[in-house]
Z-matrix of the N, CA and C atoms (Angstrom, degrees):
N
C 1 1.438
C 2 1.527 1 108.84
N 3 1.182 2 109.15 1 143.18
C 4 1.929 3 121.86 2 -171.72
C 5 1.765 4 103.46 3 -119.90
N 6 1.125 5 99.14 4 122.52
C 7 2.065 6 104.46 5 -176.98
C 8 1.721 7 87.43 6 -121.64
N 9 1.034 8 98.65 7 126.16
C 10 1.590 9 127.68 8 160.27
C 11 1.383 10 116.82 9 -122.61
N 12 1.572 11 120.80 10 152.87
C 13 1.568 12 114.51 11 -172.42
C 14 1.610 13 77.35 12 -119.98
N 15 1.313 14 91.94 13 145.35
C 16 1.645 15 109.15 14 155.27
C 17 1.517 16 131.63 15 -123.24
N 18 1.154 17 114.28 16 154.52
C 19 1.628 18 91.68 17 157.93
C 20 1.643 19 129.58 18 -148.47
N 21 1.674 20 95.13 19 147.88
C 22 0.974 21 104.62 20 -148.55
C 23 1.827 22 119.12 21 -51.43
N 24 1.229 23 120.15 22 159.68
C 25 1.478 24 123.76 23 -173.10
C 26 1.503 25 110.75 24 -106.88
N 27 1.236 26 152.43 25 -161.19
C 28 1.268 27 149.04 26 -150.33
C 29 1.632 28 95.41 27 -108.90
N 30 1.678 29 106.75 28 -57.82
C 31 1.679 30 127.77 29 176.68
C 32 1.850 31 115.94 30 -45.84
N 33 1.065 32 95.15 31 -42.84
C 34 1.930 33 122.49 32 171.89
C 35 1.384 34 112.53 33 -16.56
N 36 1.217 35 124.17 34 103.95
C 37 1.880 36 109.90 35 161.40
C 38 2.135 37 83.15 36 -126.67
N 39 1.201 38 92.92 37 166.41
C 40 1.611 39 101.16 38 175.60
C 41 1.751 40 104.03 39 -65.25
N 42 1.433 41 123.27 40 -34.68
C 43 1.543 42 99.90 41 172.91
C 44 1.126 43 105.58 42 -74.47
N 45 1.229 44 138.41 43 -34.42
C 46 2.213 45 114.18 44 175.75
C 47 1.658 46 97.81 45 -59.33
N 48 1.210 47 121.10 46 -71.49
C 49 1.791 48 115.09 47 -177.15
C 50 1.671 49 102.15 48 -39.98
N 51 1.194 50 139.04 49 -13.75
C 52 1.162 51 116.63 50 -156.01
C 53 2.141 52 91.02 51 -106.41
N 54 0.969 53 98.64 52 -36.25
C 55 1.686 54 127.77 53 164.29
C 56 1.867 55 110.67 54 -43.01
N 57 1.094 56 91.99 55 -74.75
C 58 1.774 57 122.35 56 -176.22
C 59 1.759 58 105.35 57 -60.56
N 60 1.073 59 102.74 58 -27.79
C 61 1.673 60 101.93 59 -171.77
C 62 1.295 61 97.03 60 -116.96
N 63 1.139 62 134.81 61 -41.71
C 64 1.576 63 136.17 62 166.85
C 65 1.675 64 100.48 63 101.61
N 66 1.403 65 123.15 64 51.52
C 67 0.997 66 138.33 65 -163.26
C 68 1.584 67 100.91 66 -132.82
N 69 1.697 68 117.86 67 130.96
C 70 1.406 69 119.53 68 148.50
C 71 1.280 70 132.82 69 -32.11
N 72 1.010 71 120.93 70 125.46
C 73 2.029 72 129.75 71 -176.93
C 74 1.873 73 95.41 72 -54.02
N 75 1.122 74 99.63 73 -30.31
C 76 1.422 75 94.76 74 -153.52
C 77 1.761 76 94.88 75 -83.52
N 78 1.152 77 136.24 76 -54.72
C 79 1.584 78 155.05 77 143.64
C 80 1.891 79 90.13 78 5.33
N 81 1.431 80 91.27 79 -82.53
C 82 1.533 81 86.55 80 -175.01
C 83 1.727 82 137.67 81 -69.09
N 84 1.238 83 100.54 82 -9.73
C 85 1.492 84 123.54 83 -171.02
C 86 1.731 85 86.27 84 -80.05
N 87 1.691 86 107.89 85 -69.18
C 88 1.901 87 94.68 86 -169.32
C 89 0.933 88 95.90 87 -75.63
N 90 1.612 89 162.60 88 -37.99
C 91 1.294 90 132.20 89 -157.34
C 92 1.308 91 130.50 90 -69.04
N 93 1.735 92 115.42 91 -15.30
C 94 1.375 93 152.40 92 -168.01
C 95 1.994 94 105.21 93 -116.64
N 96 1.298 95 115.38 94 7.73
C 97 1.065 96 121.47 95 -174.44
C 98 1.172 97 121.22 96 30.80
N 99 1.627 98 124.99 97 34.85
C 100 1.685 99 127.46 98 -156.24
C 101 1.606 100 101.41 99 -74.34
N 102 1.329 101 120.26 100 143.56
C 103 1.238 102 111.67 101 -171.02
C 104 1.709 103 89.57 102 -134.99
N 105 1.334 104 110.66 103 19.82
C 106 1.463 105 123.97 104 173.08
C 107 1.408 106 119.47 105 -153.48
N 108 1.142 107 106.56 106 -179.45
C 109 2.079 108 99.83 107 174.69
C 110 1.455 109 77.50 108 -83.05
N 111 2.027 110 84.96 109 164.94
C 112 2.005 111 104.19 110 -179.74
C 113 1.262 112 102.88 111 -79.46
N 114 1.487 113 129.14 112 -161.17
C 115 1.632 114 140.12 113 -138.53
C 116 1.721 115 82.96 114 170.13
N 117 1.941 116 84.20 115 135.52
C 118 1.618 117 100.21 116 174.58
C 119 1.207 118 100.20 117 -56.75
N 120 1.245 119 114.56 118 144.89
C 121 1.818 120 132.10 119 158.19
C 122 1.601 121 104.68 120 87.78
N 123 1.759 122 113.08 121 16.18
C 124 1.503 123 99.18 122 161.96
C 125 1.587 124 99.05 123 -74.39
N 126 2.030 125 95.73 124 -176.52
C 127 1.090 126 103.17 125 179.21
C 128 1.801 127 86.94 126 -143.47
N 129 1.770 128 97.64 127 151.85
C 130 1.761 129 90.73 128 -170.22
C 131 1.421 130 82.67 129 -156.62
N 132 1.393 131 87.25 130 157.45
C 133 1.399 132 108.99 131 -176.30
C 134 1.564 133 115.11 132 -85.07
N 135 1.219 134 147.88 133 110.84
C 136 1.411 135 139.22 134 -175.19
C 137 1.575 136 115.49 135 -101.55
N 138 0.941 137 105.64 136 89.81
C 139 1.974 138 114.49 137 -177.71
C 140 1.615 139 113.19 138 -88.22
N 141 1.278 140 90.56 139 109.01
C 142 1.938 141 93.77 140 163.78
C 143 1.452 142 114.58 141 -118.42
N 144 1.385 143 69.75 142 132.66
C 145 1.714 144 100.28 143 -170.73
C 146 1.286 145 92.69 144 -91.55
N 147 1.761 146 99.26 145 150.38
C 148 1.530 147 114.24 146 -161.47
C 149 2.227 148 111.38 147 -95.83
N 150 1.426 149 80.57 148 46.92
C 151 1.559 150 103.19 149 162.94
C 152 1.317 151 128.08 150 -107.86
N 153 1.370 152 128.27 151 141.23
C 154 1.198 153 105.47 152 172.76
C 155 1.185 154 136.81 153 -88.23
N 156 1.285 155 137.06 154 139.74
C 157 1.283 156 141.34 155 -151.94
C 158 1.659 157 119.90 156 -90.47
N 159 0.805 158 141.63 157 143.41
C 160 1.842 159 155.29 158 -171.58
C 161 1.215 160 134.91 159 -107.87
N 162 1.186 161 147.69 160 108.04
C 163 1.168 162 139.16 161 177.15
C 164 1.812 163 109.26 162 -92.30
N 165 1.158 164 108.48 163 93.24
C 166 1.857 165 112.28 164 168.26
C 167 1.740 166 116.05 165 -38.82
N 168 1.417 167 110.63 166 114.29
C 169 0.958 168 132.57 167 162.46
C 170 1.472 169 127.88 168 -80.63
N 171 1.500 170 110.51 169 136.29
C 172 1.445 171 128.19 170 -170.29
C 173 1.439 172 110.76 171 -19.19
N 174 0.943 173 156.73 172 134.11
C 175 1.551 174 171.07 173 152.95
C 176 2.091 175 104.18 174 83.90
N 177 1.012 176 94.29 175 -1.06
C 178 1.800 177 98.87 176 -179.11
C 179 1.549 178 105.38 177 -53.20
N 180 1.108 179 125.84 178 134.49
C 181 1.110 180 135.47 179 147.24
C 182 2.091 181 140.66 180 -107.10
N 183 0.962 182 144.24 181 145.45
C 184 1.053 183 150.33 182 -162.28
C 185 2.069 184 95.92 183 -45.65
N 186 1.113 185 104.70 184 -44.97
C 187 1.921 186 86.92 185 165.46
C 188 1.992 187 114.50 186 -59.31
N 189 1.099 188 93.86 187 -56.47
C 190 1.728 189 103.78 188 -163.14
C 191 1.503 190 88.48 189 -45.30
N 192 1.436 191 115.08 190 -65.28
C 193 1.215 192 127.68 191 -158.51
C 194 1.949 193 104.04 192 -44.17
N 195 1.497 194 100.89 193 -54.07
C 196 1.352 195 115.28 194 177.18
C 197 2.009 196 116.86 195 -37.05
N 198 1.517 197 95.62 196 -50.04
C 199 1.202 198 124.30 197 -156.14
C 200 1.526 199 101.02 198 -62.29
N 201 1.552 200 105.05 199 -41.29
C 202 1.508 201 121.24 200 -151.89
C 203 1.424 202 96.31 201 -97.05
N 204 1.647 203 122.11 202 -3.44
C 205 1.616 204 102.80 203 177.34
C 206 1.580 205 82.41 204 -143.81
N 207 1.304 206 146.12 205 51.43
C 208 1.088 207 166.30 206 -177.70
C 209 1.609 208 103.58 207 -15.98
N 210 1.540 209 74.33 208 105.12
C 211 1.794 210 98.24 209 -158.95
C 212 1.419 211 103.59 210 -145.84
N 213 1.211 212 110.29 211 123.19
C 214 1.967 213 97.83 212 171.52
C 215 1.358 214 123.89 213 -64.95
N 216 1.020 215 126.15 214 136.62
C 217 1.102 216 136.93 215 -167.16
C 218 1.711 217 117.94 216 -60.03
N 219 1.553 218 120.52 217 -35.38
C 220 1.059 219 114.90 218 157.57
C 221 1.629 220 131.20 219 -82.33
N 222 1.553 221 99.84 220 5.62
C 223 1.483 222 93.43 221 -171.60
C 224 2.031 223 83.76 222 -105.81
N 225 1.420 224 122.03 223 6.20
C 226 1.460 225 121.57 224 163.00
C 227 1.642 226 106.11 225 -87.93
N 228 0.886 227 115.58 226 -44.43
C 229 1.771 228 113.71 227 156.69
C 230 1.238 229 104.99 228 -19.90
N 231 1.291 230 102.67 229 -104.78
C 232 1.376 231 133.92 230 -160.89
C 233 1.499 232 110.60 231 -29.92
N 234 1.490 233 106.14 232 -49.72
C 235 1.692 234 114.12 233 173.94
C 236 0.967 235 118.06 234 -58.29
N 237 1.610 236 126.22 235 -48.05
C 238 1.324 237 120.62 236 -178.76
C 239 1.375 238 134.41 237 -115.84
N 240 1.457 239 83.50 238 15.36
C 241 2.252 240 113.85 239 171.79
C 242 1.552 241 86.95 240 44.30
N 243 1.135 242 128.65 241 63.71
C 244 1.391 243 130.33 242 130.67
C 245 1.412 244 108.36 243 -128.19
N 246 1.392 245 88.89 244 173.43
C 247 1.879 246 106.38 245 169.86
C 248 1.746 247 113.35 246 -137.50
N 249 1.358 248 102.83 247 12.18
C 250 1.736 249 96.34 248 160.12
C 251 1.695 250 102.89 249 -156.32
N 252 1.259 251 113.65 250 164.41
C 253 1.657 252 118.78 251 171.65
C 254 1.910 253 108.20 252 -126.59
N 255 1.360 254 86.53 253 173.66
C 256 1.186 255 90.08 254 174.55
C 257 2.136 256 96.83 255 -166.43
N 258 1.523 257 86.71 256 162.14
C 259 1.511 258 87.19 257 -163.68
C 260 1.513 259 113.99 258 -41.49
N 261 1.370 260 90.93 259 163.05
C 262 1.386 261 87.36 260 169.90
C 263 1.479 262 122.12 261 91.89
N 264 1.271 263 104.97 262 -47.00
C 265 1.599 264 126.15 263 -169.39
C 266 2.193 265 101.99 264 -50.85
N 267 1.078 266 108.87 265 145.41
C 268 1.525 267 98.24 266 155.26
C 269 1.204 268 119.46 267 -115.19
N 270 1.283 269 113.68 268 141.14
C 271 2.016 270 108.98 269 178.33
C 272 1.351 271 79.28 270 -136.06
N 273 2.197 272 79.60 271 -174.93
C 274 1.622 273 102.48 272 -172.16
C 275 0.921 274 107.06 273 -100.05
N 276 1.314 275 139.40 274 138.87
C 277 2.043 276 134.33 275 176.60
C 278 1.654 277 93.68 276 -115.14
C-alpha cells in the first residue's frame, strides 16, 4: 500500500481527486473521515491499495462486474462497502 498527502486545489471535489489519482470516492471519503465535500487548502491522505482498480461501464452492474474479474460478489462488497454501481464509478476488483 502507497499513502501520499495531497492538497486540495480550488477546482477539487473528491470525484476529480478520485479521477486524477485513480482512486475509489469511497477510499478517500473514509480515510480522510470527510463528512463534507473538501475546501481549498485541505490536506488528505490518498492510500492505494495494491488492487486493481475499475472504471464501471455503461449498464454494468455489481454481478457483470463480479463475473468479468471473477470475484465473489460479497467479497466486492466488503472491499468497496457498497452494494450497487453505476457508470463511471471506480472500485477495487
Amino acid at each position: 500500500m502507497k499513502e501520499i498527502f495531497y492538497r486540495v486545489i480550488k477546482e477539487d471535489s473528491v470525484t476529480l481527486i478520485s479521477d486524477k489519482f485513480n482512486l475509489p470516492s469511497i477510499t478517500i471519503i473514509e480515510d480522510n473521515h470527510l463528512k463534507k465535500e473538501v475546501e481549498e487548502g485541505d490536506i488528505l491522505v490518498l492510500r492505494k491499495e495494491d488492487r486493481q482498480v475499475y472504471k464501471v461501464g455503461v449498464k454494468e452492474t455489481i454481478e457483470t462486474v463480479c463475473k468479468k474479474f471473477n470475484i465473489e460478489k460479497e467479497e466486492f462488497i466488503k472491499l468497496n462497502k457498497i452494494d450497487y454501481v453505476f457508470y463511471g464509478l471506480l472500485v477495487y476488483v
